[in-house]
C-alpha positions in Angstrom: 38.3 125.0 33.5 34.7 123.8 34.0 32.7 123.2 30.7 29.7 124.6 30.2 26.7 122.6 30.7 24.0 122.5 27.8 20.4 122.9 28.8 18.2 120.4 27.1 16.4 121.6 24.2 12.9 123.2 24.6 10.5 121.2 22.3 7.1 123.8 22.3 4.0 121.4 21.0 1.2 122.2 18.8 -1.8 119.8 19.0 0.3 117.8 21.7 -3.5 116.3 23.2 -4.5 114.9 19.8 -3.5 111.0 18.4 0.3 111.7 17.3 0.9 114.4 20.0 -0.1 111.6 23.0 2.0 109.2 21.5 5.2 111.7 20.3 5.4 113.9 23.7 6.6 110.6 25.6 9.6 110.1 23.0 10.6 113.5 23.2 10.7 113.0 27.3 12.4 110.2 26.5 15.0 111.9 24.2 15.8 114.5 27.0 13.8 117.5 25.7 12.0 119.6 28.2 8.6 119.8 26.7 5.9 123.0 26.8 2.5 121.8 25.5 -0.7 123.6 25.3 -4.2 122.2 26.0 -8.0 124.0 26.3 -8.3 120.9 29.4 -6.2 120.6 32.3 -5.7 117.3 33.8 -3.1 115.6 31.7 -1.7 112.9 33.6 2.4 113.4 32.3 3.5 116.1 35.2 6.9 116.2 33.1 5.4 118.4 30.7 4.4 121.8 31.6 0.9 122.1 30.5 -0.4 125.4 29.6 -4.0 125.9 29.4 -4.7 128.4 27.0 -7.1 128.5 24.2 -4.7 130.7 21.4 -1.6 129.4 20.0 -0.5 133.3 20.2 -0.8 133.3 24.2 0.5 129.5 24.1 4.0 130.1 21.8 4.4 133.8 24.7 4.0 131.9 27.6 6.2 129.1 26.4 9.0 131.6 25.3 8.9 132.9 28.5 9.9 129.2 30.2 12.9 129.4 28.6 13.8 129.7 25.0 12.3 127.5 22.2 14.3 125.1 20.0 11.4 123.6 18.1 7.8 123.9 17.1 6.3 120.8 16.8 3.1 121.8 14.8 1.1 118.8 14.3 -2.4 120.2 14.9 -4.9 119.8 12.0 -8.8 118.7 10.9 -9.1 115.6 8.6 -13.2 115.9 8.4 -15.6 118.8 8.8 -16.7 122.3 7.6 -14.8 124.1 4.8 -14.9 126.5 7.8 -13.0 124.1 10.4 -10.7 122.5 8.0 -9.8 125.7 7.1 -9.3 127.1 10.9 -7.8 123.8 12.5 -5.1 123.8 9.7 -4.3 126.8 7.9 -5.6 129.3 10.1 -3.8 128.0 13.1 -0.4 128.0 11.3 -0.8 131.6 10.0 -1.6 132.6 14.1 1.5 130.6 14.9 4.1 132.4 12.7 2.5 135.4 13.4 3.2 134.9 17.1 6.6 134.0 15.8 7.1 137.1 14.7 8.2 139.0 17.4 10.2 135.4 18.6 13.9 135.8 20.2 14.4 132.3 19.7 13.7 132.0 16.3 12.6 128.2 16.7 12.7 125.8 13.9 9.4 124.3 13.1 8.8 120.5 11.9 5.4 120.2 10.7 3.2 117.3 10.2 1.4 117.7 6.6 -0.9 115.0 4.8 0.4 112.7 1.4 -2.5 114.9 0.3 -1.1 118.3 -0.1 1.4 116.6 -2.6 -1.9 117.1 -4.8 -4.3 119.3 -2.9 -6.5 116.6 -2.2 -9.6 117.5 -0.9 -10.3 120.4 1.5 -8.3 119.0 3.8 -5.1 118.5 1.5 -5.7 122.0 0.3 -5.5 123.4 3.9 -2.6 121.2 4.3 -0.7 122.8 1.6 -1.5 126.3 2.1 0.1 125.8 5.4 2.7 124.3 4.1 3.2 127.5 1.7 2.9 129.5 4.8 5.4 128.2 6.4 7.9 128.0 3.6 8.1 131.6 2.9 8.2 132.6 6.7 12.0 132.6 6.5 12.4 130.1 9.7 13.8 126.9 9.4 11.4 123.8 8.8 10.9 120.4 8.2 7.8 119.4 6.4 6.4 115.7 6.5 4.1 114.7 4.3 2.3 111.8 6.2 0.0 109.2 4.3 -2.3 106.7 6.6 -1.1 106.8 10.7 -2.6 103.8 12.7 -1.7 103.3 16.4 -2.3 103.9 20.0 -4.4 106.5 20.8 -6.4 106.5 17.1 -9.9 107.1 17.3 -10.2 106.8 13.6 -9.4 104.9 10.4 -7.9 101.5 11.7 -9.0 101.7 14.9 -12.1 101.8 13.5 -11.9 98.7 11.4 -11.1 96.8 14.3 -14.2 98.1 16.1 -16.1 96.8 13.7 -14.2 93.6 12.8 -15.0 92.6 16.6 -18.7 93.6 16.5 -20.0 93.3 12.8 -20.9 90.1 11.0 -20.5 92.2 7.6 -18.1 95.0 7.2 -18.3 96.7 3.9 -15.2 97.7 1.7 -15.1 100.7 -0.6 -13.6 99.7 -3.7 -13.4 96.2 -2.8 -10.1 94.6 -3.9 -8.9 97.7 -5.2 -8.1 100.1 -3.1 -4.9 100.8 -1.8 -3.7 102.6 1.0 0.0 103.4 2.3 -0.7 102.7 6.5 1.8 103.9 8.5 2.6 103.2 12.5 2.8 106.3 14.6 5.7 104.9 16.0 7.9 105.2 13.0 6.4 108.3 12.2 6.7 110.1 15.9 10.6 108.4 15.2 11.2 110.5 12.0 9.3 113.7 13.9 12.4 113.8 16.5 14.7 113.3 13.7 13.4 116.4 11.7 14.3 118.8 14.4 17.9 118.0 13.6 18.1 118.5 10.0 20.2 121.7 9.2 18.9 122.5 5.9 14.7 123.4 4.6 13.4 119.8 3.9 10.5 118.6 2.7 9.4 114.8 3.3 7.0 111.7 2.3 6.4 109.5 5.6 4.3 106.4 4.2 4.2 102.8 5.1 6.7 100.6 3.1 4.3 98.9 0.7 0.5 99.8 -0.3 -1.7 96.8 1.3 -5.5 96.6 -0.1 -7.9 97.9 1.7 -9.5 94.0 1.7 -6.3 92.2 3.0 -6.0 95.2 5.9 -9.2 94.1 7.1 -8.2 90.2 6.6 -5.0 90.6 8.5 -6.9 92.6 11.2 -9.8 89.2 11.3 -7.0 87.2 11.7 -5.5 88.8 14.6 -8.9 89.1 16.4 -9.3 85.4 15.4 -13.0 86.8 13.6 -14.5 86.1 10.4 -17.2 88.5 9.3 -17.9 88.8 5.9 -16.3 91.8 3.7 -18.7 93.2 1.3 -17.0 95.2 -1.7 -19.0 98.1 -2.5 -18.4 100.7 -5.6 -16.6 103.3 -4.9 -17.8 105.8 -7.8 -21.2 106.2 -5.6 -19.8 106.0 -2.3 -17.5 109.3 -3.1 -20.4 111.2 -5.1 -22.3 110.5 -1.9 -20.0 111.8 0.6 -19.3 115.4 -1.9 -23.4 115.7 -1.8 -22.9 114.8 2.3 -20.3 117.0 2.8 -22.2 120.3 2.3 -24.6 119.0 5.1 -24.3 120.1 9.3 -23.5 116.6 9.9 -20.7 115.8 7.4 -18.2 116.4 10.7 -18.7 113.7 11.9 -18.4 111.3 8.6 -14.9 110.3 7.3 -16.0 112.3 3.8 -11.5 113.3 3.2 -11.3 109.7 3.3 -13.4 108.6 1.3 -13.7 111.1 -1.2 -10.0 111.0 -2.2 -9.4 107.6 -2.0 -7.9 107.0 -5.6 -5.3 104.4 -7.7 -2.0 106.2 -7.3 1.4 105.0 -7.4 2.8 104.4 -4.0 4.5 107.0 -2.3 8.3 106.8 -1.9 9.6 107.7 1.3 13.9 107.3 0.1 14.5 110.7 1.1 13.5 110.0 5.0 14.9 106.7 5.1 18.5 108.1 4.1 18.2 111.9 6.0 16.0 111.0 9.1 16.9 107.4 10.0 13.2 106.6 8.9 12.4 102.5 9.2 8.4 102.0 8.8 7.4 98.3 9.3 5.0 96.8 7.5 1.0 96.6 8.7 1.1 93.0 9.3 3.9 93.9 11.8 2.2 97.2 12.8 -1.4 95.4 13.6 0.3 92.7 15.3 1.6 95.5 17.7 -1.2 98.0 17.9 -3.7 95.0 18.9 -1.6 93.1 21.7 -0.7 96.5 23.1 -5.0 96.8 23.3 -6.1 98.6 20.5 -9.0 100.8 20.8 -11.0 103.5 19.2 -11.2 105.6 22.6 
């Protein structure tokens, strides 16, 4: 008698074209899912994935159901910076018109989401957003994996670190909000896009913290970033009180979109995050940023 052969699980993609998606869809090829992504731009170069360009996630989740059936949203779209209006649509609103399309689902997919650290505490606009999605999803009665994300640095970043090193190649002085006091959690997209896979296999509702092993000042990021470069600008601490009443006036303003006003506005002395629970349940390893760095800038780091 000739076992049946088992098809290799559908993976449908949420925000597939943005920094984590670019760097997670090649693990999951990797892995042996088929992939279904959509895009609002044709002409991504990975022919593996079937690419549909559609600007709804409704349209997206029918056409992609109709491929074959779907094992597992991967919902990692979502707005950092912007309008209450846009961090509102890019993240909550786009999950609501996902399980609504999921609705009238036969395959009943399991969806791992990518959250933010800061919808532990509604941080922000953007940690609000974060949560309410989260909320949305926990009482939609389909199986999930939530992962609270702090910091992500890697390929394909067009923010955050990949801006430090921008400017610790090109500026003689960088200024540091907070100077030797602020702390961040940075996390490799590697490690995370790892512990992504992994949450599609967990059988039971989790939730999860995903956050670099250690916090590392915000000074000694930008030292250990010099030092790979081989530069040696001068860091400037500046107060961070100001700097975040600034960017709550700047924020009401047409052109707070394009200012990084989520991170600086709820940058704050906390105790690290702990991220036991993913280390044990989705075989989650993070190295540390000097490890991270070292990788991200002889692999060509770049803001673009």
């Amino acid at each position: 008698m000739t076992a049946a052969v088992k098809s290799s699980p559908h993976a449908f993609v949420i925000g597939g074209t943005g920094f984590v998606g670019r760097n997670l869809l090649p693990i999951l090829l990797g892995k042996g899912w088929t992939v279904t992504a959509m895009t609002r731009r044709m002409g991504e170069a990975d022919s593996r994935i079937r690419w549909l360009e559609v600007s709804s996630v409704e349209t997206a989740l029918k056409e992609a159901e109709a491929i074959a059936p779907i094992d597992t949203v991967f919902h990692l779209a979502g707005r950092v910076n912007g309008s209450p209006r846009e961090i509102k649509r890019d993240n909550a609103d786009v999950t609501a018109a996902m399980l609504a399309a999921l609705e009238d689902s036969r395959s009943r997919p399991k969806i791992v989401y990518l959250s933010s650290v800061s919808a532990i505490d509604r941080l922000g606009l953007y940690g609000d957003a974060k949560r309410t999605a989260e909320e949305m999803i926990h009482a939609s009665g389909h199986g999930f994996a939530i992962l609270r994300s702090s910091l992500i640095y890697g390929a394909h970043e067009k923010g955050n670190v990949a801006r430090l090193i921008e400017a610790a190649r090109a500026w003689p002085l960088i200024p540091i909000p907070g100077g030797h006091r602020t702390k961040l959690q940075p996390l490799y997209v590697d490690d995370l896009c790892g512990a992504i896979v992994s949450g599609a296999s967990v059988s039971s509702n989790e939730v999860y913290v995903l956050s670099g092993p250690r916090q590392e000042r915000l000074w000694d990021m930008v030292r250990m970033i010099c030092t790979r470069l081989d530069r040696s600008p001068t860091l400037v601490a500046i107060p961070l009180l100001p700097l975040q009443i600034a960017a709550r006036a700047i924020s009401v303003l047409p052109i707070s979109g394009s200012l990084p006003i989520q991170q600086i506005s709820t940058l704050h002395d906390h105790p690290a995050w702990v991220s036991d629970k993913a280390m044990r349940e989705l075989d989650f390893a993070p190295r540390t940023f000097a490890e991270g760095i070292a990788r991200y800038i002889s692999n060509g780091a770049t803001a673009n």
